[in-house]
PDBQT receptor file of N, H, CA, C and O in Angstrom, charges set to zero:
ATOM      1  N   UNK A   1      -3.482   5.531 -12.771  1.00  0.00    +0.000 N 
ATOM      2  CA  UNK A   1      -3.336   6.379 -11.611  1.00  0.00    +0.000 C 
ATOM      3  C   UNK A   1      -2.014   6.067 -10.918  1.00  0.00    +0.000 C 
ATOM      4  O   UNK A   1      -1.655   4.898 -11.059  1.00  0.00    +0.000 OA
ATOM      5  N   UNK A   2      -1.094   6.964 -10.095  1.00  0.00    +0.000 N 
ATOM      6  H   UNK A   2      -1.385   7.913  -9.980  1.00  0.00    +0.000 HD
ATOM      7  CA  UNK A   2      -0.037   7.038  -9.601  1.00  0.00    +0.000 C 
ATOM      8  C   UNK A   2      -0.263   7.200  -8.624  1.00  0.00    +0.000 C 
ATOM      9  O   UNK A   2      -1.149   8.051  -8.545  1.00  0.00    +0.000 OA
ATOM     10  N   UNK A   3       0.264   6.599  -7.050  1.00  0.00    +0.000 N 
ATOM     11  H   UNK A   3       0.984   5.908  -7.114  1.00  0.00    +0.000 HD
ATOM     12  CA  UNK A   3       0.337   7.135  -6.269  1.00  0.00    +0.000 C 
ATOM     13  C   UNK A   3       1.647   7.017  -5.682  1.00  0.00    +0.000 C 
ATOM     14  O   UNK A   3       2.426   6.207  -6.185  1.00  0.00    +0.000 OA
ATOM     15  N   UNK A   4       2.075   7.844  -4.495  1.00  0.00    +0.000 N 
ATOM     16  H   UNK A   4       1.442   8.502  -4.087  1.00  0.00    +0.000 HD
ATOM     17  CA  UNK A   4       3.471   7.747  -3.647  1.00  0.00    +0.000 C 
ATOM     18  C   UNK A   4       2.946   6.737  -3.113  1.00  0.00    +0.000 C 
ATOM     19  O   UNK A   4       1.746   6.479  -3.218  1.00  0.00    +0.000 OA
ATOM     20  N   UNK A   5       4.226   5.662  -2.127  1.00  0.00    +0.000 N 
ATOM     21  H   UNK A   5       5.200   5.872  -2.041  1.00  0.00    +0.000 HD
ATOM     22  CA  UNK A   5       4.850   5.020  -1.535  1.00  0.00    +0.000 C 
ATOM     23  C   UNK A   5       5.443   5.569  -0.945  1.00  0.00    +0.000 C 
ATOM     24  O   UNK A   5       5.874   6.607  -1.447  1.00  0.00    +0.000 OA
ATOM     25  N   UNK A   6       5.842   5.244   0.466  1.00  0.00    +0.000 N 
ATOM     26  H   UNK A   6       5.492   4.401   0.875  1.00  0.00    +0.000 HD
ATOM     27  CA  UNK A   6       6.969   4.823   1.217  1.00  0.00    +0.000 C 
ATOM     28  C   UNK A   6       6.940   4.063   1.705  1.00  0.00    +0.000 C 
ATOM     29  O   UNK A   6       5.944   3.542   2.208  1.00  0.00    +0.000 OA
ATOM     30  N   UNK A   7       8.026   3.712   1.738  1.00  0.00    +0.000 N 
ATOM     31  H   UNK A   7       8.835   4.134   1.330  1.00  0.00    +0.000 HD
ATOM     32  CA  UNK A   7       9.442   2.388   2.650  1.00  0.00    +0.000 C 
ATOM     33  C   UNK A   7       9.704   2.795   3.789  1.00  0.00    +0.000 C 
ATOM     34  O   UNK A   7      10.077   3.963   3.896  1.00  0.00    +0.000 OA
ATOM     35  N   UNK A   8       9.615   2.146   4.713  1.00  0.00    +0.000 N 
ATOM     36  H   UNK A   8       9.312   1.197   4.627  1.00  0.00    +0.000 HD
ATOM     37  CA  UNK A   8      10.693   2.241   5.887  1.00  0.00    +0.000 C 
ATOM     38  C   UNK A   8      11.051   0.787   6.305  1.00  0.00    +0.000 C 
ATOM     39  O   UNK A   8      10.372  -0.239   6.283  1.00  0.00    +0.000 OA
ATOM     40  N   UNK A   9      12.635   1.076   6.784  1.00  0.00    +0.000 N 
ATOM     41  H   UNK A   9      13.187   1.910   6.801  1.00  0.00    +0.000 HD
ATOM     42  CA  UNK A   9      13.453  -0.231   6.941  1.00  0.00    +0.000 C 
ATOM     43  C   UNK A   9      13.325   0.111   8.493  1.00  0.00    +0.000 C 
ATOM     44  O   UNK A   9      13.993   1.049   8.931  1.00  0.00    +0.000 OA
ATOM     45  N   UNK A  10      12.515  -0.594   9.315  1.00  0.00    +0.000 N 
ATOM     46  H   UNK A  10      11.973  -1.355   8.960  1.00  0.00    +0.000 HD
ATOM     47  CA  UNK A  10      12.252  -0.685  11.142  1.00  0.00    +0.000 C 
ATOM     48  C   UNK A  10      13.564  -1.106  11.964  1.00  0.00    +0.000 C 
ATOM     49  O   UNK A  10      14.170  -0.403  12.772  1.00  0.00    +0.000 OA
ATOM     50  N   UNK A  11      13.883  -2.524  11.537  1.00  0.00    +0.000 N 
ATOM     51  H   UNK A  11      13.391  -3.095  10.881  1.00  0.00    +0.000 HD
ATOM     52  CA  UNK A  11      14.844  -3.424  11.447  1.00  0.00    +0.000 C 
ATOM     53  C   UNK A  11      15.229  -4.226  10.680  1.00  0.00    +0.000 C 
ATOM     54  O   UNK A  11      14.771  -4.140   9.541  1.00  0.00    +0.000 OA
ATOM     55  N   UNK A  12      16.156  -5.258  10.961  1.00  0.00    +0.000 N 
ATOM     56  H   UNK A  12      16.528  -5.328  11.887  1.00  0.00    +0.000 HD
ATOM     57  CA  UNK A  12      16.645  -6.233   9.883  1.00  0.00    +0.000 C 
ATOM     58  C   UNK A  12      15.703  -6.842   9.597  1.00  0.00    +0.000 C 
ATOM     59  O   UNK A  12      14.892  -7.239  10.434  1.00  0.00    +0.000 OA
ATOM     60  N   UNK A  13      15.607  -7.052   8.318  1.00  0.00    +0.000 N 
ATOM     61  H   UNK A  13      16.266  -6.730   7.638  1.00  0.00    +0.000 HD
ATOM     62  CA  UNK A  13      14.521  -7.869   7.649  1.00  0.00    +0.000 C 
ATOM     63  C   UNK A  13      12.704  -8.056   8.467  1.00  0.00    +0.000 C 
ATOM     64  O   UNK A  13      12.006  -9.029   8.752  1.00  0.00    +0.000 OA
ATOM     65  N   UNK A  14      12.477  -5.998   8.639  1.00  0.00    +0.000 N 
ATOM     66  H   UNK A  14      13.044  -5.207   8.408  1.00  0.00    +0.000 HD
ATOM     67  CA  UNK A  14      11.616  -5.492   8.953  1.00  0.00    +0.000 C 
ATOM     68  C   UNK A  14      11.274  -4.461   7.602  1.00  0.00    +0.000 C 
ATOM     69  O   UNK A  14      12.184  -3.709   7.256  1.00  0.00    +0.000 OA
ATOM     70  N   UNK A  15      10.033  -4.425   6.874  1.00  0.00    +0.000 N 
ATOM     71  H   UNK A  15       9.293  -5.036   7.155  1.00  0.00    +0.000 HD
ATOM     72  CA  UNK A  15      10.299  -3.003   6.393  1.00  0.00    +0.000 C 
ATOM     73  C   UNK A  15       8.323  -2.818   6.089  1.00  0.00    +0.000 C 
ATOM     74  O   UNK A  15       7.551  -3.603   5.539  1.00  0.00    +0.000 OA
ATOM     75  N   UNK A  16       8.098  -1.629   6.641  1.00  0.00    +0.000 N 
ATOM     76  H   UNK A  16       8.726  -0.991   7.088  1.00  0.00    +0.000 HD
ATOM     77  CA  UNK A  16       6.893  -1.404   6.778  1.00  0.00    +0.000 C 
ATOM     78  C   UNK A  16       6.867  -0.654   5.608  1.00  0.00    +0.000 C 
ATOM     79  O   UNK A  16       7.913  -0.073   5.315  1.00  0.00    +0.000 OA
ATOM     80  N   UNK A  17       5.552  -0.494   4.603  1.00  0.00    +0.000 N 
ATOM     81  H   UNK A  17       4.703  -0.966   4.840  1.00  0.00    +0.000 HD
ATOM     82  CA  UNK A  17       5.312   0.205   3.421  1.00  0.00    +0.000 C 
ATOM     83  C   UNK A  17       3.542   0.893   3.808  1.00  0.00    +0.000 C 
ATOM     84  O   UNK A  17       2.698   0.304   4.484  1.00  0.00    +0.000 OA
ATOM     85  N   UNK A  18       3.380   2.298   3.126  1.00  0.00    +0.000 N 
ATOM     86  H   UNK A  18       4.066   2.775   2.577  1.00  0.00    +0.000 HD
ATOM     87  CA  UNK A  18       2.653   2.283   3.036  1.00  0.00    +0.000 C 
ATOM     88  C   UNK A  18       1.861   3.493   2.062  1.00  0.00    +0.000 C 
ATOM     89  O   UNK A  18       2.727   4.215   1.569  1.00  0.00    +0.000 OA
ATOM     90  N   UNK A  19       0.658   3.855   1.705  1.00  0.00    +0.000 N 
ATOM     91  H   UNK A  19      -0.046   3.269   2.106  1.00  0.00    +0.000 HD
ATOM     92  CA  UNK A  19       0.483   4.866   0.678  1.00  0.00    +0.000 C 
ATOM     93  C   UNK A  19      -0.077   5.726   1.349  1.00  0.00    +0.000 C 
ATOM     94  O   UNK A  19      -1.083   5.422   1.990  1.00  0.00    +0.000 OA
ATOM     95  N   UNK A  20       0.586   7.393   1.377  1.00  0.00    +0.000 N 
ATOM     96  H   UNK A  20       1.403   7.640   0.857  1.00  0.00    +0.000 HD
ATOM     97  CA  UNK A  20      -0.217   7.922   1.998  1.00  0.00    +0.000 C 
ATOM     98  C   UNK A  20      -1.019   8.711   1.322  1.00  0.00    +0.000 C 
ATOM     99  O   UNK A  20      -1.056   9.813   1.870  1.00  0.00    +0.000 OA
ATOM    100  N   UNK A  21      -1.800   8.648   0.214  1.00  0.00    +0.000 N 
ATOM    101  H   UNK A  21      -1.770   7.753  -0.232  1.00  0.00    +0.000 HD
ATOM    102  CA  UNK A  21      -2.763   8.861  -0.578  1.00  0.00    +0.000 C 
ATOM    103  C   UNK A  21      -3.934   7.856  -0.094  1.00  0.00    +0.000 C 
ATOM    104  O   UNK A  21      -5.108   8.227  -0.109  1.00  0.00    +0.000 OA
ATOM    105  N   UNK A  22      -3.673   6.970   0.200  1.00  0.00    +0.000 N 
ATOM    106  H   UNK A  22      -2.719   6.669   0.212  1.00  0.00    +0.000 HD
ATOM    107  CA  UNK A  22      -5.157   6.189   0.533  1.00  0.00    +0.000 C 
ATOM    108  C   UNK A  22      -4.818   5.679   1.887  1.00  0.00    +0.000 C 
ATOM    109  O   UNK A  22      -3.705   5.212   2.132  1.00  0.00    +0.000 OA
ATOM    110  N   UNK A  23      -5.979   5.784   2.966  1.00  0.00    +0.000 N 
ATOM    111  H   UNK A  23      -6.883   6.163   2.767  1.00  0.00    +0.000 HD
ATOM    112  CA  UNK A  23      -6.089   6.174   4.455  1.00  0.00    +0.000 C 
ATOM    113  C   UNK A  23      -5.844   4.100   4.328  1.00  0.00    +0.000 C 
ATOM    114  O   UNK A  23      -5.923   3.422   3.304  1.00  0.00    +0.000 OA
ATOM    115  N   UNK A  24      -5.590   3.686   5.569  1.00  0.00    +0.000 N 
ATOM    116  H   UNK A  24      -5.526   4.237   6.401  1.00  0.00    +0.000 HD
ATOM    117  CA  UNK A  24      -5.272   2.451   5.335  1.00  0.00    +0.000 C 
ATOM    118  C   UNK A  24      -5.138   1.566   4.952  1.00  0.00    +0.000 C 
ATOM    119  O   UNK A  24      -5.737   0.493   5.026  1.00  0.00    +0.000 OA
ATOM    120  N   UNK A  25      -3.692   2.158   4.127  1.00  0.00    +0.000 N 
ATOM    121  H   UNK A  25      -3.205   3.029   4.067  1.00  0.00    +0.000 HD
ATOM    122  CA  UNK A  25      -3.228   1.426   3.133  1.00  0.00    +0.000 C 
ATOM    123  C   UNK A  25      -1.757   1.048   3.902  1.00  0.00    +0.000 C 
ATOM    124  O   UNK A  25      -0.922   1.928   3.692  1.00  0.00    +0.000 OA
ATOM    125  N   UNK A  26      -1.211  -0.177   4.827  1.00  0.00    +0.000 N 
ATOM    126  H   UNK A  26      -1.889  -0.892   4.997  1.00  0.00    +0.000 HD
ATOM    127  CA  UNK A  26      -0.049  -0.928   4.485  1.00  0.00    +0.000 C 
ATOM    128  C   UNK A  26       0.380  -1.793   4.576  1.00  0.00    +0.000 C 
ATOM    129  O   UNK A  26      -0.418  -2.718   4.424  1.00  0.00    +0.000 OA
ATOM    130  N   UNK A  27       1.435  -2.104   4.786  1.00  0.00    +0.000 N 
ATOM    131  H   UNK A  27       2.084  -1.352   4.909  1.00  0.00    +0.000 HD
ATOM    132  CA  UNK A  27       1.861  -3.778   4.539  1.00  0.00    +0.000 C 
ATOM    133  C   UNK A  27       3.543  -3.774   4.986  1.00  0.00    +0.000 C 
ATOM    134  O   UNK A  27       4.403  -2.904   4.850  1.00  0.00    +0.000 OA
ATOM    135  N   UNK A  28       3.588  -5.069   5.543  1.00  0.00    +0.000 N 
ATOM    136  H   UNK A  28       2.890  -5.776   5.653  1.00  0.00    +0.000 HD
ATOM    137  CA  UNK A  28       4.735  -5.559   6.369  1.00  0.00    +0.000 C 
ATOM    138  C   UNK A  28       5.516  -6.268   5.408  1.00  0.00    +0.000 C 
ATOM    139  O   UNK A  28       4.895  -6.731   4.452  1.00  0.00    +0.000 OA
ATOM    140  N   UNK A  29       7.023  -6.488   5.473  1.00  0.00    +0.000 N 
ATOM    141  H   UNK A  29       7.527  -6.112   6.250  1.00  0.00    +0.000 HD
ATOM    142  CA  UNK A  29       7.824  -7.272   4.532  1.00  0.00    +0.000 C 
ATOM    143  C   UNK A  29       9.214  -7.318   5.040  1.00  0.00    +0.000 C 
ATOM    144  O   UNK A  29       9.767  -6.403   5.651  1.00  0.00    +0.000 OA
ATOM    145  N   UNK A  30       9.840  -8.714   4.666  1.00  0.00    +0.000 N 
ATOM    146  H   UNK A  30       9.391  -9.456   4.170  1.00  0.00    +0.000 HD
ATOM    147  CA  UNK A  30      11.232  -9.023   5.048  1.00  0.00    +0.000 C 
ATOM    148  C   UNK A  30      12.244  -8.270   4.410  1.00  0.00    +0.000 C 
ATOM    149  O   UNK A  30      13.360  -8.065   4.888  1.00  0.00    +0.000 OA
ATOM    150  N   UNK A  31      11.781  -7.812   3.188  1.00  0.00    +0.000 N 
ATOM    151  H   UNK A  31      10.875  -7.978   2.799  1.00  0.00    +0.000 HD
ATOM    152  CA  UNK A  31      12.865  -7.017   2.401  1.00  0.00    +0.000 C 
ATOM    153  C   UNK A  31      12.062  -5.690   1.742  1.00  0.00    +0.000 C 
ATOM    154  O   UNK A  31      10.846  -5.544   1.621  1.00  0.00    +0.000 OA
ATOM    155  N   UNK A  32      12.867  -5.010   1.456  1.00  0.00    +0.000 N 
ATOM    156  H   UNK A  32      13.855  -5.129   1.555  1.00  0.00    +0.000 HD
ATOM    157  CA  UNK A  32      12.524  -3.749   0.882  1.00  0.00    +0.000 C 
ATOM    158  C   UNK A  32      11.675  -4.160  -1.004  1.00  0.00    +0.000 C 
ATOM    159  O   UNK A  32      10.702  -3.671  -1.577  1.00  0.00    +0.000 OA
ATOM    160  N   UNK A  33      12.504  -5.070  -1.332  1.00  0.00    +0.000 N 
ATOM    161  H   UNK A  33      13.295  -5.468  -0.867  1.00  0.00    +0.000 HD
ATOM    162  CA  UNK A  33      11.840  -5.233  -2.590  1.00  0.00    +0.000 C 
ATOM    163  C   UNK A  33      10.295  -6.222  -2.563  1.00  0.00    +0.000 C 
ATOM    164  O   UNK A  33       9.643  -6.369  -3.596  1.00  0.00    +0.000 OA
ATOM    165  N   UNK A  34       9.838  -6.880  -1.145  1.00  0.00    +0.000 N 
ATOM    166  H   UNK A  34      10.368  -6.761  -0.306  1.00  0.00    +0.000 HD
ATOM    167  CA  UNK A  34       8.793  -7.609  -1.107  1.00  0.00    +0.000 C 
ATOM    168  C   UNK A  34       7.644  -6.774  -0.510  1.00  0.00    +0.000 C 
ATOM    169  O   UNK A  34       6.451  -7.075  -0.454  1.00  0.00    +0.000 OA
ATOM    170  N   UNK A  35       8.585  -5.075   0.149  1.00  0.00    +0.000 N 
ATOM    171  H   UNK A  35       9.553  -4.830   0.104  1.00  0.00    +0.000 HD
ATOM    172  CA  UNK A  35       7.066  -4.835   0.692  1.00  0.00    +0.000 C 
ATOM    173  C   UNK A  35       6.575  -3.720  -0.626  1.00  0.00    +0.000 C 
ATOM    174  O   UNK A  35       5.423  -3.415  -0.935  1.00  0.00    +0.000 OA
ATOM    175  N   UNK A  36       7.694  -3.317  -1.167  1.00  0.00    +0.000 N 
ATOM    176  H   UNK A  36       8.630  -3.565  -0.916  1.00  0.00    +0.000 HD
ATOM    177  CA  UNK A  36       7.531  -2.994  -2.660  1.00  0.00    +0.000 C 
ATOM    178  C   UNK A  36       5.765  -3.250  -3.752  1.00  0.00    +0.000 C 
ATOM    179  O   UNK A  36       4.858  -2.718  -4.394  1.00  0.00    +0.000 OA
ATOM    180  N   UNK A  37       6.376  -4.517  -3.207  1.00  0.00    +0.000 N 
ATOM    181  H   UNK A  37       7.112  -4.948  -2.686  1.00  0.00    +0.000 HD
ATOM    182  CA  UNK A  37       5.231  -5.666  -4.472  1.00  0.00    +0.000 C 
ATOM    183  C   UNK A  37       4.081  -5.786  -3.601  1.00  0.00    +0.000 C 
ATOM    184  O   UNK A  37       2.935  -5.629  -4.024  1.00  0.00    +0.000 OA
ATOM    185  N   UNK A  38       4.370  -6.078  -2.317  1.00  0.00    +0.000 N 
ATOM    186  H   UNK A  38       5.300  -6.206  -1.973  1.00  0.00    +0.000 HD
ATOM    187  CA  UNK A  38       2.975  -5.806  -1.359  1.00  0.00    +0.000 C 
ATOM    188  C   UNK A  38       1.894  -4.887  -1.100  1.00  0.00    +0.000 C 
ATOM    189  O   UNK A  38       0.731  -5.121  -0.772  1.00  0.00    +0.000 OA
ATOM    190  N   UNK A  39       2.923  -3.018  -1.459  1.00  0.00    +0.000 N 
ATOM    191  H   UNK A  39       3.868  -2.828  -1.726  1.00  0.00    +0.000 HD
ATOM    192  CA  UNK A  39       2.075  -2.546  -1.413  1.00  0.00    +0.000 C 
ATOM    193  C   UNK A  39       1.093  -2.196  -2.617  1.00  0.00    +0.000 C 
ATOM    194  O   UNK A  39      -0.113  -1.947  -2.623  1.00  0.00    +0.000 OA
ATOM    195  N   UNK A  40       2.119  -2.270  -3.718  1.00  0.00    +0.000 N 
ATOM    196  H   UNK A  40       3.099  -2.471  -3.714  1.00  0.00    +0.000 HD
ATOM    197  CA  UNK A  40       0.988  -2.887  -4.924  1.00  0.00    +0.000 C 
ATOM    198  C   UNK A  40      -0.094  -3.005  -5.158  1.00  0.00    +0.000 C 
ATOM    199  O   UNK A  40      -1.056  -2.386  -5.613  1.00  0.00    +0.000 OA
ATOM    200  N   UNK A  41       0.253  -4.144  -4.680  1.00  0.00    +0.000 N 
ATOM    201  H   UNK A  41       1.035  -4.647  -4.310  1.00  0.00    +0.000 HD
ATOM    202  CA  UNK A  41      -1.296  -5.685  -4.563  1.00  0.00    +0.000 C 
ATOM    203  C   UNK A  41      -2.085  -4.811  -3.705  1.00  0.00    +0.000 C 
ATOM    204  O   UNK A  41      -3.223  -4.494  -4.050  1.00  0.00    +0.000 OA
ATOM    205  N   UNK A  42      -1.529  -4.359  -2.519  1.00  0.00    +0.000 N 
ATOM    206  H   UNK A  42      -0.604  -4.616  -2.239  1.00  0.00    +0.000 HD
ATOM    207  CA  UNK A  42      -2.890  -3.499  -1.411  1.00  0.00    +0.000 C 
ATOM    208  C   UNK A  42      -3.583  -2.244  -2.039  1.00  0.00    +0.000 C 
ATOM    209  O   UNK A  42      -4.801  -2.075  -1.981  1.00  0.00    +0.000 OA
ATOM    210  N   UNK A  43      -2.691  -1.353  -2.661  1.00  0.00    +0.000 N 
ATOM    211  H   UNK A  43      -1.701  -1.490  -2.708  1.00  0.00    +0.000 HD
ATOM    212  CA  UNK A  43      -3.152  -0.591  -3.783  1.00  0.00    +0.000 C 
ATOM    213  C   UNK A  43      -4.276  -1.143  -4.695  1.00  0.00    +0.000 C 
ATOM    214  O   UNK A  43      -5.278  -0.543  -5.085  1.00  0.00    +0.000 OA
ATOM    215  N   UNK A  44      -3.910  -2.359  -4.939  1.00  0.00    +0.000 N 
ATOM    216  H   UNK A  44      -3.096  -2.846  -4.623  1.00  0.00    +0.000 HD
ATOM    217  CA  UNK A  44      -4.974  -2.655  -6.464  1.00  0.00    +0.000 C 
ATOM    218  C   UNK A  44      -6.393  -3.328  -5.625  1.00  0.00    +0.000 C 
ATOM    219  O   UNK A  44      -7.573  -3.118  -5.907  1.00  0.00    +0.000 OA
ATOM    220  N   UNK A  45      -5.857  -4.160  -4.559  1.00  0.00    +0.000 N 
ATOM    221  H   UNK A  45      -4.899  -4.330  -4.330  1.00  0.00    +0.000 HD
ATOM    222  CA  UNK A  45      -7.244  -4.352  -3.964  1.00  0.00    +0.000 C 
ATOM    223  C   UNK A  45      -7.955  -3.676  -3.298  1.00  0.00    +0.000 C 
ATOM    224  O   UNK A  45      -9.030  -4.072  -2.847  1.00  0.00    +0.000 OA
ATOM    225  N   UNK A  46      -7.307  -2.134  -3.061  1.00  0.00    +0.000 N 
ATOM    226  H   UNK A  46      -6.434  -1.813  -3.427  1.00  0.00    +0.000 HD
ATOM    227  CA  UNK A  46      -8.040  -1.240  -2.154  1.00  0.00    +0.000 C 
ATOM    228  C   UNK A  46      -9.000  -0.800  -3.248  1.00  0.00    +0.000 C 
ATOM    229  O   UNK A  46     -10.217  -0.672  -3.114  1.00  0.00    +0.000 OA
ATOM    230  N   UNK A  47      -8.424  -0.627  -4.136  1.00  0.00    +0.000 N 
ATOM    231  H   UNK A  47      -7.435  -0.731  -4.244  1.00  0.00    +0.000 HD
ATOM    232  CA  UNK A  47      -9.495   0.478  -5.824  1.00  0.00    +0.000 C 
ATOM    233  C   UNK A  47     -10.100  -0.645  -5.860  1.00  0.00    +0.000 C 
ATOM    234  O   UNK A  47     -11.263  -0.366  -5.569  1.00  0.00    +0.000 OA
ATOM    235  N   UNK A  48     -10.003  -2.083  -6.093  1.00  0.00    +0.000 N 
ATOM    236  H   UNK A  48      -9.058  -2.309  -6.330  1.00  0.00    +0.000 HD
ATOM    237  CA  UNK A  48     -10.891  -2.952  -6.244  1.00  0.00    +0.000 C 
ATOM    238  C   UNK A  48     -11.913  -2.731  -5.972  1.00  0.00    +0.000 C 
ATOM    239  O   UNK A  48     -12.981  -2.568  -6.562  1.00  0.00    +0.000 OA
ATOM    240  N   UNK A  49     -11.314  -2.717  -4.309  1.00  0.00    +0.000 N 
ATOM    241  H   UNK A  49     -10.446  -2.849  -3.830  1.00  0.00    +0.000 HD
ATOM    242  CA  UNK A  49     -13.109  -2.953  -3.249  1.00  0.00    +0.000 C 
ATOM    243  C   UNK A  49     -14.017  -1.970  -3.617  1.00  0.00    +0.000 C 
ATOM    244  O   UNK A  49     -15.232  -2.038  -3.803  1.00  0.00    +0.000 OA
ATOM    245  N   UNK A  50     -12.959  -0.718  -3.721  1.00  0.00    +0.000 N 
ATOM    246  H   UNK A  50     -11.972  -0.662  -3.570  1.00  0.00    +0.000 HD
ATOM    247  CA  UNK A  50     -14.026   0.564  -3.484  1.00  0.00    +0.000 C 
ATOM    248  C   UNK A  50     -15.087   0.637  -5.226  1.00  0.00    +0.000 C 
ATOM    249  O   UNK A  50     -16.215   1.063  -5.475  1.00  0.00    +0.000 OA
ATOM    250  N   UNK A  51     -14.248   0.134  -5.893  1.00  0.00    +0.000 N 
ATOM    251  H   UNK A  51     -13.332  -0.212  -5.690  1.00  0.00    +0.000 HD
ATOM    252  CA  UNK A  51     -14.849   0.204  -7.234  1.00  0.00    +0.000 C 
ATOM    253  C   UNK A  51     -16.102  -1.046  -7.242  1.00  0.00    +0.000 C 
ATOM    254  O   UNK A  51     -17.216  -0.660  -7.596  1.00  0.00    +0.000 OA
ATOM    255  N   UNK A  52     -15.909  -2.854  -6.775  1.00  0.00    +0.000 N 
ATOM    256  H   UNK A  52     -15.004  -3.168  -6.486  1.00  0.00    +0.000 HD
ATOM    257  CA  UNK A  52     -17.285  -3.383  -6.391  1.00  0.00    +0.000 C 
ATOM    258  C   UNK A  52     -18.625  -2.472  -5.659  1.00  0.00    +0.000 C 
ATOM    259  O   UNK A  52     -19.824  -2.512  -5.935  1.00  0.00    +0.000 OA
ATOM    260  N   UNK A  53     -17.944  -1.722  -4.712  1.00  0.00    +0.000 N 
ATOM    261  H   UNK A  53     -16.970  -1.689  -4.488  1.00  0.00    +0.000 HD
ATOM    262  CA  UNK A  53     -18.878  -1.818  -3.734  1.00  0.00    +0.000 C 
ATOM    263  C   UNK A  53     -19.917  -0.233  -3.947  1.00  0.00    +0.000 C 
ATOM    264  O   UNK A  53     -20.684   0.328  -3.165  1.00  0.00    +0.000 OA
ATOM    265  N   UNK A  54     -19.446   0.133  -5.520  1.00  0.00    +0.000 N 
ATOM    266  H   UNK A  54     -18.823  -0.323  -6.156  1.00  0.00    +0.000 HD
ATOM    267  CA  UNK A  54     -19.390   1.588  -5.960  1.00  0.00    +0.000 C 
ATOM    268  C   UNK A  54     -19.448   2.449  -5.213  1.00  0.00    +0.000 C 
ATOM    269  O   UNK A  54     -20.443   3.160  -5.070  1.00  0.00    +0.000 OA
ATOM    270  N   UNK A  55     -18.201   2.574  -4.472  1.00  0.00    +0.000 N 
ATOM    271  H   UNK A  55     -17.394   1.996  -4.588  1.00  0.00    +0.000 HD
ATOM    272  CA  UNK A  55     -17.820   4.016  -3.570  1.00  0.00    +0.000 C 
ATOM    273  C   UNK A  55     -16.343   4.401  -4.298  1.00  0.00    +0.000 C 
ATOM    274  O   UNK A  55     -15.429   3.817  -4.879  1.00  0.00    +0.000 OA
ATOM    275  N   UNK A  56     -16.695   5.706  -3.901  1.00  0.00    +0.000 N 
ATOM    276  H   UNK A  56     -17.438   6.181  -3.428  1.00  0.00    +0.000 HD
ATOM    277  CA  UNK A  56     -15.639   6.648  -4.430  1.00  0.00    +0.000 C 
ATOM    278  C   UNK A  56     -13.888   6.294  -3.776  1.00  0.00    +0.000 C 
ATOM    279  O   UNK A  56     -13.488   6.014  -2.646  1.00  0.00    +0.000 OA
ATOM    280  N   UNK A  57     -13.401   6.418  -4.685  1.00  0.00    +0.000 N 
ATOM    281  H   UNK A  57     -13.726   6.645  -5.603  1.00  0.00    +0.000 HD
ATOM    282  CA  UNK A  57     -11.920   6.198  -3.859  1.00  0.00    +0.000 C 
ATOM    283  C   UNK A  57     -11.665   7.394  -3.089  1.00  0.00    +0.000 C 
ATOM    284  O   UNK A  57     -11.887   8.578  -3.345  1.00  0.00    +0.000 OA
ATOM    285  N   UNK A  58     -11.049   6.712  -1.895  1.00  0.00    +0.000 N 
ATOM    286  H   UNK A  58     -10.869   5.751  -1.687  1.00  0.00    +0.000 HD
ATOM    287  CA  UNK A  58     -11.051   7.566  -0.873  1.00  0.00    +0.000 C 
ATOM    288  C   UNK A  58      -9.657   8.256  -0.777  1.00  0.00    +0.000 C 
ATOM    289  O   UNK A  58      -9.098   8.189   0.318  1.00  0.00    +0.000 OA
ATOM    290  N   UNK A  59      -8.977   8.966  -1.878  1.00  0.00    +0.000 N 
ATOM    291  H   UNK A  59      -9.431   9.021  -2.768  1.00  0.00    +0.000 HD
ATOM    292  CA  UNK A  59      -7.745   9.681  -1.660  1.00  0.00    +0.000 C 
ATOM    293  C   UNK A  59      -7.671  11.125  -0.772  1.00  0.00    +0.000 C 
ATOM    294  O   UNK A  59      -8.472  12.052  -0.655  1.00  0.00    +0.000 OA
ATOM    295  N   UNK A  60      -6.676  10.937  -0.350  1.00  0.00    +0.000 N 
ATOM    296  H   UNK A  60      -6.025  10.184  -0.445  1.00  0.00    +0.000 HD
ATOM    297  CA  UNK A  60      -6.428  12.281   0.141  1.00  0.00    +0.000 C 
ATOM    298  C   UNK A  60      -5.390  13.218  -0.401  1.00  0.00    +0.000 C 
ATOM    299  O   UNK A  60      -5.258  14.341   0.086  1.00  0.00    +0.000 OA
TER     300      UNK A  60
C-alpha cells in the first residue's frame, strides 16, 4: 500500500510530517530526512494496531 506524505520545514531544524490518508498520523523531526523515516515507522504502526485489534484501516 502507498500512501502520500508531507513535509513541512516550521523552522530550523523543525520539520513536522504527516499522512493525510490516515486521520492521526504525525511526527516531529530535526531534519527533513528523519521526519521522513518517522513517518514511516507511524505509518507501519498505525496498520499494525488497526490490523491486532481487527479494525479496518481507517483511510480517507
Amino acid at each position: 500500500m502507498k500512501f502520500h506524505i508531507v513535509i513541512q520545514k516550521v523552522r530550523d531544524n523543525l520539520y513536522l510530517a504527516s499522512c493525510p490518508n490516515l486521520k492521526g498520523c504525525h511526527v516531529q523531526a530535526a531534519s527533513q530526512a528523519e521526519a521522513k523515516r518517522l513517518i514511516r515507522v507511524a505509518i507501519q504502526a498505525l496498520i499494525k494496531s488497526y490490523q491486532q485489534h481487527h479494525e479496518k484501516v481507517d483511510i480517507r
